[in-house]
N, C-alpha and C positions, 0 to 999 in steps of 0.2 A: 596294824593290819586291818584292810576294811574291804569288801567285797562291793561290787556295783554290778547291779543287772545291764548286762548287755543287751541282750532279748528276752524273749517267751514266749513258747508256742503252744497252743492247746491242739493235741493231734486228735481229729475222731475218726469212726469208724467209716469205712467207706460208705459213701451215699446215705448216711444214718445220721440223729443229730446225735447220738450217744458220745462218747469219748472215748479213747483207748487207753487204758492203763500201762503207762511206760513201766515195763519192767524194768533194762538192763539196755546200758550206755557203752562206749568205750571211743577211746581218741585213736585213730592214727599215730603212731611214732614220731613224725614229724609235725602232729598238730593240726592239718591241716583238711580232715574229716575226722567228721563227729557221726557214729553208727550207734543207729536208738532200734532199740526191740517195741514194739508196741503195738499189741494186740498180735493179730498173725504177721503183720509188716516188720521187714528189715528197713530202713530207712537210713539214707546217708545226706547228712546237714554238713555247709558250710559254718565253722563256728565263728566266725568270723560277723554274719549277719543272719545267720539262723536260715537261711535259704537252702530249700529243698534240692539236692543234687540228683537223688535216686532213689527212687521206691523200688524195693523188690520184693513181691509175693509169689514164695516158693512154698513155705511154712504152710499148712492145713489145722495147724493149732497155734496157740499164745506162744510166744519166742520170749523162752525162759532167758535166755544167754546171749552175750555176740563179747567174741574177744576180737583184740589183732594182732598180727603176729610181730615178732621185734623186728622183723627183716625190714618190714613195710608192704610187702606184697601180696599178703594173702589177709584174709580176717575170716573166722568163724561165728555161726551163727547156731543157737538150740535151743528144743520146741516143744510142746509139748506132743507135737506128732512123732514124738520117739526119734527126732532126724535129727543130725548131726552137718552143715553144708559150710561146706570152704568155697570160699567165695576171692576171688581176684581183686587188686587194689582197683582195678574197674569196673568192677562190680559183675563179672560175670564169673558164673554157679559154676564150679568144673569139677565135685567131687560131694557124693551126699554118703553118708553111711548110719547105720542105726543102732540103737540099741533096745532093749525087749521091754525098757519103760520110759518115761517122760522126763528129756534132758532139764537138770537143774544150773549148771553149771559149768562153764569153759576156764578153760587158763593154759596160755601158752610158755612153755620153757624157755625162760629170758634167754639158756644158755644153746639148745641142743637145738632150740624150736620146734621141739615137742609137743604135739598139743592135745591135755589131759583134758577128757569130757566124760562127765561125772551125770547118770542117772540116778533116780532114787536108790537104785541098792548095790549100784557096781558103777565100777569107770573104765576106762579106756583110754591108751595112750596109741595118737596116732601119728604118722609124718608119714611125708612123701615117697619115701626109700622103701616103707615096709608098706603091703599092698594090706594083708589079714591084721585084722583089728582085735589083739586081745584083751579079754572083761576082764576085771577083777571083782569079785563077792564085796560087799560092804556089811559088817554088823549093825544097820543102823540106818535111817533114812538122809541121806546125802542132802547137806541146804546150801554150804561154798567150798571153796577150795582155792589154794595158792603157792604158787612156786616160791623156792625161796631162791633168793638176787645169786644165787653160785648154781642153781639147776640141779642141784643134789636131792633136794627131800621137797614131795607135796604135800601140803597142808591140807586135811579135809574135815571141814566141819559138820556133826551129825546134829540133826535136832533131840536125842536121848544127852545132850550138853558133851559127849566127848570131842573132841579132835584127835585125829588118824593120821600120824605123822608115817608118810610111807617114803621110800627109795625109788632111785629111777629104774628100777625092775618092779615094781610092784607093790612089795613085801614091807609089811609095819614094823618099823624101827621102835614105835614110842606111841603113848597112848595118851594123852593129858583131859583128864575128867572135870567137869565144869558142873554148876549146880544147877544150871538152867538149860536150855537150849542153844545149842550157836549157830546163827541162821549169817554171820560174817567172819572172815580169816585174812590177813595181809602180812605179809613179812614187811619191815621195814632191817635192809639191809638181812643180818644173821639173826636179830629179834623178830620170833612170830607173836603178831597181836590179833588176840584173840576178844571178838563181842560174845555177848551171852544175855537172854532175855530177864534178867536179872538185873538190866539196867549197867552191869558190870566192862570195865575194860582192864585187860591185864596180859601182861607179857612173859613169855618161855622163849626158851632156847631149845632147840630139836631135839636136845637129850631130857628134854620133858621139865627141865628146873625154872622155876618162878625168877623172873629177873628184876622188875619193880613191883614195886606197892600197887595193887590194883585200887581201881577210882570207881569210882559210880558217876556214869554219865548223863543221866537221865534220860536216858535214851533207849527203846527198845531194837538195837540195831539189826536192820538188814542189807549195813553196807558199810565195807570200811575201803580207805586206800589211803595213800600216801601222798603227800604234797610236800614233796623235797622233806624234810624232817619233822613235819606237821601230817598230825591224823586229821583224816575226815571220815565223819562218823555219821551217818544216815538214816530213820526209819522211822518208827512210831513216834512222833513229840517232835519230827524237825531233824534236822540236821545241825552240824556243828563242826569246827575245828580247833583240834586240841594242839597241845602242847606235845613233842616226843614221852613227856613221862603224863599224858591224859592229863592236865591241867587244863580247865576250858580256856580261849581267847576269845571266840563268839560263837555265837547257835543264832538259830533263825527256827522261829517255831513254824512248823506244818504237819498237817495231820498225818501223812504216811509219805515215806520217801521210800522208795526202791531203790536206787542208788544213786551214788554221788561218785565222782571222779574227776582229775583236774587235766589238764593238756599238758603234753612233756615239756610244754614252754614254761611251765607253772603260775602263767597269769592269768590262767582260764581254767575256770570249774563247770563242769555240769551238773544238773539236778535230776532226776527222773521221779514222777511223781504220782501217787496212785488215779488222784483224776483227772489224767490227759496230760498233765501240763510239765515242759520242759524249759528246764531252766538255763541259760548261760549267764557266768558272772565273771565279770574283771577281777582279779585278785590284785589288792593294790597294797604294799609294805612301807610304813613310811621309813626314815630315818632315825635310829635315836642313837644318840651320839654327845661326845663330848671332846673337847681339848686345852691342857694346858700346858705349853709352851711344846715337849719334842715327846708328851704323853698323850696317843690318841684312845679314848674308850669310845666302843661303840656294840651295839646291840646285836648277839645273830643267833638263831632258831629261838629269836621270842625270849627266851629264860636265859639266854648265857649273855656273859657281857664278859669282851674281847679287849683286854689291854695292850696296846700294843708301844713299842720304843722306837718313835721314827727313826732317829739316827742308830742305833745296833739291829734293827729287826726284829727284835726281844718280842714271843709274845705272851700272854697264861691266858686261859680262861676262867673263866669265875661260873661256876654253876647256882644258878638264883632258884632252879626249883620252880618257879612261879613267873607267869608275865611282866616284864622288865618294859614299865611304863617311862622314864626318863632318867637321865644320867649327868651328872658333873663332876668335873676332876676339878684339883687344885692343888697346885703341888704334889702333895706323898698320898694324896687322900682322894678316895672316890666315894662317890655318893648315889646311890640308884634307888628309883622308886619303885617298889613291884605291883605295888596296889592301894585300890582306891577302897575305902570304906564309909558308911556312915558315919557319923557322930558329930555332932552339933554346938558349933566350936565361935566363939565372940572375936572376928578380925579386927574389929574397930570401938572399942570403948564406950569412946565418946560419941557415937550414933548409935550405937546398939546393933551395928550388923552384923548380920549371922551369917555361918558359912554350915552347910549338911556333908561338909568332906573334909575329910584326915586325910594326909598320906602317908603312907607306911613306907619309912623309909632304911637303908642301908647303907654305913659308911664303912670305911674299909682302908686300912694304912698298907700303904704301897712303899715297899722298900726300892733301894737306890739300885743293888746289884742284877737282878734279874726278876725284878716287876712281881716279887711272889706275895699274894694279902697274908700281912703278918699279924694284923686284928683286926676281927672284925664284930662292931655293933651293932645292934637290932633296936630299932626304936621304933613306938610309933607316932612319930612328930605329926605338929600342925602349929601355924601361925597363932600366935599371941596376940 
């Protein structure tokens, strides 16, 4: 996997040479507008070639938030003017409502399209059908929040490090306490992943239980989301994209990223960035794969490697844990390389050439009846 800049745009202040600091990105459902918060401006870009479709200044403060909603037709926008504005897939304003501090956070209910907007000390669920907006109290200063993929329970991350796992009436189900601050929150599927300024990334389930090994990112995050079964992880040190169990694949160092998020197409990411500048990038996957004779192996979410029996349909997965850099089969046996290391290794004797890399590789005996690894060995090989 390797990302390529599409564009970049430095947005500034109007009539000023200053810059605006892109808070808060979000795509369209179909991809096909990109909504950047930056400074008091709502802004909608073709992502396509980064061309300005619509300025809108409604906002009287910095615009903390902008979601969209799943339908496609509405998108929210929140400020630090205490306002809340739904705004039309054409960009016109038809709904503003408030709350009695400075909006941190939107997120729409993938399932009910509901849409939870989160001030510093209380939130609000609002939709079309119900006209009065009821608050809810928060113990805690509000930094994100996030629906999880069934519309049951919102995630909400406070900076005293807890998350406030609540229901679709309100009320906290579950409390999951962190060591740091959580200034990011994302469900991926029924796993919530939770950042924390601690450098930390680590995963729960709504009834509050630790599901993987947490990692350390290096990363002071202020933004997470999903890309098909890959994290993107954004903030102080850059951005980056993990592996589903936080194993890194690449980062890109910058000094402060507000958020990051990909296009539902998943070949397009965005960047937002503290001075001014917006990012779009190609996400490009390549192939890693292998075949011999009616045995295909091939690479998918990065760490699993997919054996498959042309002629029965037979498949298993093999979980690598780790970036799954290349692959060969041969016969009974599969072979995958997860990573690259140092260490300074004599290819050629007789010239004295040197090589600065090992591969750490993985073989694995594939039986005849249903493809299951019956042994498997860890080595860390390199040419002789």
């Amino acid at each position: 996997m390797r990302t390529v800049p599409k564009w970049v745009n430095k947005i500034h202040e109007a009539d000023k040479v200053e810059f605006s600091c892109v808070h808060t990105i979000c795509f369209s459902p179909d991809g096909t507008q990109l909504v950047v918060g930056a400074g008091e401006k709502v802004m909608v870009y073709d992502p396509r070639d980064g061309a300005l479709v619509q300025l809108l200044q409604a906002h009287k403060g910095a615009v903390h938030a902008v979601a969209y909603c799943g339908d496609g037709k509405k998108f929210a926008s929140g400020s630090a003017d205490k306002n809340v504005i739904i705004w039309t897939s054409k960009m016109e304003g038809v709904l503003k409502y408030s709350h009695s501090e400075p909006i941190q956070c939107l997120a729409y209910n993938p399932v009910t399209l509901h849409l939870a907007s989160c001030a510093l000390s209380d939130f609000a669920f609002w939709s079309v059908d119900v006209k009065a907006v009821q608050k809810y109290r928060v113990s805690g200063r509000i930094t994100s929040c996030a629906w999880s993929s069934n519309g049951q329970h919102l995630a909400i991350g406070l900076a005293n490090g807890a998350v406030s796992i609540r229901d679709k009436s309100g009320d906290e189900t579950q409390r999951i306490l962190r060591e740091a601050a959580v200034w990011a929150v994302t469900f991926s599927k029924s796993t919530l992943v939770i950042t924390d300024w601690n450098d930390m990334l680590s995963f729960y389930n709504v009834q509050g239980q630790q599901l993987l090994k947490e990692r350390n990112i290096g990363i002071s995050a202020l933004s997470v989301s999903m890309l098909g079964a890959l994290v993107l992880v954004g903030g102080l040190g850059g951005w980056a994209v993990l592996t589903a169990e936080g194993v890194p694949i690449l980062s890109t160092p910058q000094e402060w990223v507000w958020g990051i998020t990909p296009s539902p197409s998943l070949n397009t990411l965005a960047v937002a960035c503290q001075d001014g500048t917006l990012w779009c990038y190609q996400v490009v996957f390549s192939t890693v794969h292998g075949l011999y004779r009616e045995r295909y192996a091939y690479r998918e979410n990065m760490t699993d490697v997919i054996i498959q029996h042309l002629t029965t349909g037979n498949k298993v997965r093999i979980k690598c844990h780790d970036k799954v850099q290349k692959i060969a089969i041969y016969k009974h046996r599969l072979a995958y390389q997860e990573r690259i290391v140092p260490k300074e290794i004599v290819l050629n004797s007789e010239r004295g050439e040197k090589s600065n890399v090992a591969a750490h590789l993985c073989l694995l005996h594939v039986s005849h009846s249903n493809l299951t690894p019956t042994t498997l060995i860890r080595a860390s090989a390199a040419p002789e």
